[in-house]
N, C-alpha and C positions, 0 to 999 in steps of 0.2 A: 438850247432848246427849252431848258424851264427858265429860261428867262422871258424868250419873248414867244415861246410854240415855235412851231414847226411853219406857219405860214410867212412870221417874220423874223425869221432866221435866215441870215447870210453868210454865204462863204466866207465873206467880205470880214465879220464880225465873230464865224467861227475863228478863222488866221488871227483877230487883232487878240481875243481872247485866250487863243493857245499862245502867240507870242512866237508864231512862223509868219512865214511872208504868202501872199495869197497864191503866186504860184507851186508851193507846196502843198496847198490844201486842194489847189486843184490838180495837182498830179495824183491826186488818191481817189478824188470824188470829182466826177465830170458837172454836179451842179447838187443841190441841198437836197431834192429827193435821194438820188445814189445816198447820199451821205446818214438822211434817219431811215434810209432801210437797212442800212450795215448798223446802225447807232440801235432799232428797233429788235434787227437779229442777236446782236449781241447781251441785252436787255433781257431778250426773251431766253435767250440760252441760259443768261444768269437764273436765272428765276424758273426754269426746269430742272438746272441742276441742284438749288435749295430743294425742290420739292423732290428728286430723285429718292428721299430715303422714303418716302412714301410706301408702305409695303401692304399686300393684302394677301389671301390665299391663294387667288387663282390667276392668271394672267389678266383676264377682264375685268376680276375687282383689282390688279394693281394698275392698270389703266385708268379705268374711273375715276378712283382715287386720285393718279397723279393728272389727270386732268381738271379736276375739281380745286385742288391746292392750288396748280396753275391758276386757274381761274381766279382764284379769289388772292394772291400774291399779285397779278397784274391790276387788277381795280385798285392796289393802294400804292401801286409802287407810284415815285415823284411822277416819274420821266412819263410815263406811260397816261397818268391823270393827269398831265398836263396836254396833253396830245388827245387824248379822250375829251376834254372838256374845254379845251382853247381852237383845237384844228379836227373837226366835225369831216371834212373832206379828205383827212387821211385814213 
């Protein structure tokens, strides 16, 4: 995906790049979208639990908070500004 986005990405090219055979890749992911919304979920979990130590006083300031880090950890991450700025239609 930061090689070519998310529009010219292939399963075809995911398998040659892992170095399985395409029927494995598609026994996991039935086509490239399944594949960068598990790739995107997993992304994003990372980068909420970076910001998990985020702390404030009150439940809503520790909200804000860890939504704001959020925010601003996904605008730099690779994977994510590649997908922001290469594939507009995801």
């Amino acid at each position: 995906m930061l090689a070519y986005g998310a529009q010219r990405t292939t399963l075809t090219e995911v398998a040659r790049k892992a170095g399985v055979s395409r029927p494995t890749v598609y026994s996991h992911w039935p086509d490239v979208r399944a594949l960068l919304a598990d790739l995107i979920t997993t992304e994003l979990a990372g980068i909420a639990a970076e910001t998990a130590a985020v702390d404030g006083r009150h439940g809503r300031e520790r909200l804000v908070n860890r939504a704001v880090q959020s925010a601003a950890a996904v605008i730099v991450d690779p994977l994510m500004v590649k997908i922001l700025d290469s594939d507009r239609s995801c």
